[in-house]
ChimeraX commands (.cxc) that place a marker at each C-alpha (Angstrom):
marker #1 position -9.33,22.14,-132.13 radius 0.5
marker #1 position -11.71,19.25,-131.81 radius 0.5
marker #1 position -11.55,16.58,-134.36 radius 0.5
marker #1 position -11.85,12.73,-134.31 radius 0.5
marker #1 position -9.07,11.73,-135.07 radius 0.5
marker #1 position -5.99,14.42,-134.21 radius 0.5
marker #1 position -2.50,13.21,-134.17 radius 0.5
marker #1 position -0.59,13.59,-130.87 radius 0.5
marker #1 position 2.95,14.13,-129.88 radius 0.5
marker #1 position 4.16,15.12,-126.52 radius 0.5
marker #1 position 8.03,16.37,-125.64 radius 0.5
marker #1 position 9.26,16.32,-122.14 radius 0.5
marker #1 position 11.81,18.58,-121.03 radius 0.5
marker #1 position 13.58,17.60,-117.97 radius 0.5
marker #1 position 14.60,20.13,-114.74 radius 0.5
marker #1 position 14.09,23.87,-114.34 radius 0.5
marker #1 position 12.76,25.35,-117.73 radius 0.5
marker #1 position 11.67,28.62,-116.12 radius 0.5
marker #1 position 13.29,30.29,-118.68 radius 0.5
marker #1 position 11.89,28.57,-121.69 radius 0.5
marker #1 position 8.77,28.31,-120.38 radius 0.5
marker #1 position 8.86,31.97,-120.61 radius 0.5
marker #1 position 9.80,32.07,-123.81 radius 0.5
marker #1 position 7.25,30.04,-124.70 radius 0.5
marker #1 position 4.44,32.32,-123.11 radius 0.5
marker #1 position 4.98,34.61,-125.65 radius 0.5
marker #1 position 4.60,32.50,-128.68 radius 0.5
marker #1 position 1.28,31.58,-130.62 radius 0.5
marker #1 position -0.18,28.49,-129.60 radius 0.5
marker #1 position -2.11,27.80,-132.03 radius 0.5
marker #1 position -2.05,28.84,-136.03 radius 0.5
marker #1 position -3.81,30.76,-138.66 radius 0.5
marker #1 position -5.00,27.48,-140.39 radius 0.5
marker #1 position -6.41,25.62,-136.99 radius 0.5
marker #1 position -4.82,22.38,-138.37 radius 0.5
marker #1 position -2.65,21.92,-135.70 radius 0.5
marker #1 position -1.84,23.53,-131.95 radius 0.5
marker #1 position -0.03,22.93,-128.76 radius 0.5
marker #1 position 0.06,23.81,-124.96 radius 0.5
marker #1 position 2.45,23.35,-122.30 radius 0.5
marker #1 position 2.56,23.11,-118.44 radius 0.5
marker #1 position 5.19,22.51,-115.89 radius 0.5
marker #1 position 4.96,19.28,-113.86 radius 0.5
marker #1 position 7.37,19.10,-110.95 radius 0.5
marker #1 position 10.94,19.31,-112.61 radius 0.5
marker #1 position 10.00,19.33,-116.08 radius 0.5
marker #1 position 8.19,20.86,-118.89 radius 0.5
marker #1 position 5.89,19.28,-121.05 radius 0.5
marker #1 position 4.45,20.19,-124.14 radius 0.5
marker #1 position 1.53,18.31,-126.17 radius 0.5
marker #1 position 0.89,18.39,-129.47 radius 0.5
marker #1 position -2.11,18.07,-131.65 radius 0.5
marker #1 position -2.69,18.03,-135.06 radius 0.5
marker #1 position -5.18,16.96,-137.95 radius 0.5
marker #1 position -2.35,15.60,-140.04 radius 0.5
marker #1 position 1.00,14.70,-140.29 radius 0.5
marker #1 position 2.43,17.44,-142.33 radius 0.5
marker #1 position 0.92,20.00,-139.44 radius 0.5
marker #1 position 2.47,17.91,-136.43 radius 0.5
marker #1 position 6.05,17.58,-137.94 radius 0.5
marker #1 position 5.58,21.53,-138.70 radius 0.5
marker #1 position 4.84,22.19,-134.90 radius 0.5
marker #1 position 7.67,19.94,-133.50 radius 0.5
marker #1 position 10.04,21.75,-135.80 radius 0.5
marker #1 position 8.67,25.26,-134.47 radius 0.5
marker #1 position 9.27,23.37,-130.84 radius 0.5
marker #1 position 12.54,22.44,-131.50 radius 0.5
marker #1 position 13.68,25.08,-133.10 radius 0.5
marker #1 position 13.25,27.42,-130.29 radius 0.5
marker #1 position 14.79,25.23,-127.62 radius 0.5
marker #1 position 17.82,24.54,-129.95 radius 0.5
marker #1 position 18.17,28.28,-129.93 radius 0.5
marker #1 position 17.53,28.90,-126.40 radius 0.5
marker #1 position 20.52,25.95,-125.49 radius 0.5
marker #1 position 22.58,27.56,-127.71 radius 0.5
marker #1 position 21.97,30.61,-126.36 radius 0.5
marker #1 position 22.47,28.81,-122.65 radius 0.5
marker #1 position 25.87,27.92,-123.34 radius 0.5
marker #1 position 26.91,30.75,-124.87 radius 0.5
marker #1 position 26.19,32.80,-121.92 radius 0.5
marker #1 position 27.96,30.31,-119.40 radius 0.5
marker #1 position 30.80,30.91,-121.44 radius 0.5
marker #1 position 30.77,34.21,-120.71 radius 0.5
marker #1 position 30.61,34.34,-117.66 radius 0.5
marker link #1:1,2 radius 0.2
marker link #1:2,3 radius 0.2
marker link #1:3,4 radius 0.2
marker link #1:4,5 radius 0.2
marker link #1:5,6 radius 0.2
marker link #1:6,7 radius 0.2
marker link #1:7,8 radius 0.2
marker link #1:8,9 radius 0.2
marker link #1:9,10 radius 0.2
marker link #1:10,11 radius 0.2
marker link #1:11,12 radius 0.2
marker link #1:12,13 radius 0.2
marker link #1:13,14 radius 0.2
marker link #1:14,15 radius 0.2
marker link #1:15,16 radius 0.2
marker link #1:16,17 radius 0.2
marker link #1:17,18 radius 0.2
marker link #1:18,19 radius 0.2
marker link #1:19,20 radius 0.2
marker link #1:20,21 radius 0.2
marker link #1:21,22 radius 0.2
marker link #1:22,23 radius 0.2
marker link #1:23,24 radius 0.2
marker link #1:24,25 radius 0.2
marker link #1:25,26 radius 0.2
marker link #1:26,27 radius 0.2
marker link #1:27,28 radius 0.2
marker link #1:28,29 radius 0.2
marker link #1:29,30 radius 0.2
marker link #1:30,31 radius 0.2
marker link #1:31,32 radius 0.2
marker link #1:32,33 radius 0.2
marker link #1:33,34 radius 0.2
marker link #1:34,35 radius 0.2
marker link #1:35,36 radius 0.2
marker link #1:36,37 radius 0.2
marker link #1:37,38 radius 0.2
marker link #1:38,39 radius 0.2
marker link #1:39,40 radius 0.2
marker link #1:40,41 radius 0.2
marker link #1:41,42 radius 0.2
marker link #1:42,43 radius 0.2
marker link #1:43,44 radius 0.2
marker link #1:44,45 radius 0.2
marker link #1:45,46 radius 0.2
marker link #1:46,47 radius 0.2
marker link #1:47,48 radius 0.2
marker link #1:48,49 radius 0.2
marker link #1:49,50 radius 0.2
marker link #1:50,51 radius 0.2
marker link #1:51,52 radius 0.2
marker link #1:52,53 radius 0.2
marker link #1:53,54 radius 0.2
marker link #1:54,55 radius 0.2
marker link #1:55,56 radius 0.2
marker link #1:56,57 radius 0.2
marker link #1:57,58 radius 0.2
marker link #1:58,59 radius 0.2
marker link #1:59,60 radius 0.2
marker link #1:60,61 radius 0.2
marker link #1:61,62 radius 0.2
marker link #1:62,63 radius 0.2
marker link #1:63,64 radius 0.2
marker link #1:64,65 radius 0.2
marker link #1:65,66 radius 0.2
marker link #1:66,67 radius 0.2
marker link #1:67,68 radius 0.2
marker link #1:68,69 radius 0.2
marker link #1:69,70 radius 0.2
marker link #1:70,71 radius 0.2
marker link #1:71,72 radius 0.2
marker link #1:72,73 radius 0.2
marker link #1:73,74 radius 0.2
marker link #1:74,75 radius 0.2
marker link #1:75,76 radius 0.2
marker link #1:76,77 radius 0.2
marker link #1:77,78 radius 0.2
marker link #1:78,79 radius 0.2
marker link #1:79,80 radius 0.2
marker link #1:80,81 radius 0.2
marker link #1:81,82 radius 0.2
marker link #1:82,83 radius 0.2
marker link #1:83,84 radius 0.2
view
């Protein structure tokens, strides 16, 4: 996606996200209507993803996709320490 003037977000998730991160390799990283994408790399103890998109509407609708999945994958977190 190359544009002039692209919106930008980044979110920073602190220590070992292996887990997530694999989670994450299997999900789309960009969509069906280019307006917005994201990628994601692991810098020393965290994971960081960056955002781009053409407009604000797109953006909010990737961070919510973000978010979304790493709400579920916490959840999912403690409900296995609990277990165990």
């Amino acid at each position: 996606m190359q544009s002039k003037k692209m919106l930008q977000a980044t979110i920073t998730m602190p220590g070992n996200q292996a887990h997530l991160e694999k989670i994450f390799s299997m999900e789309e990283h960009s969509f069906q209507n280019e307006r917005a994408s994201y990628s994601y790399e692991n810098k020393g103890n965290s994971l960081v993803f960056n955002i781009s998109a053409k407009d604000s509407t797109a953006l909010r609708s990737v961070l919510n996709t973000i978010t979304k999945i790493i709400t579920v994958h916490e959840k999912a977190k403690k409900v296995v320490k609990n277990e165990e």
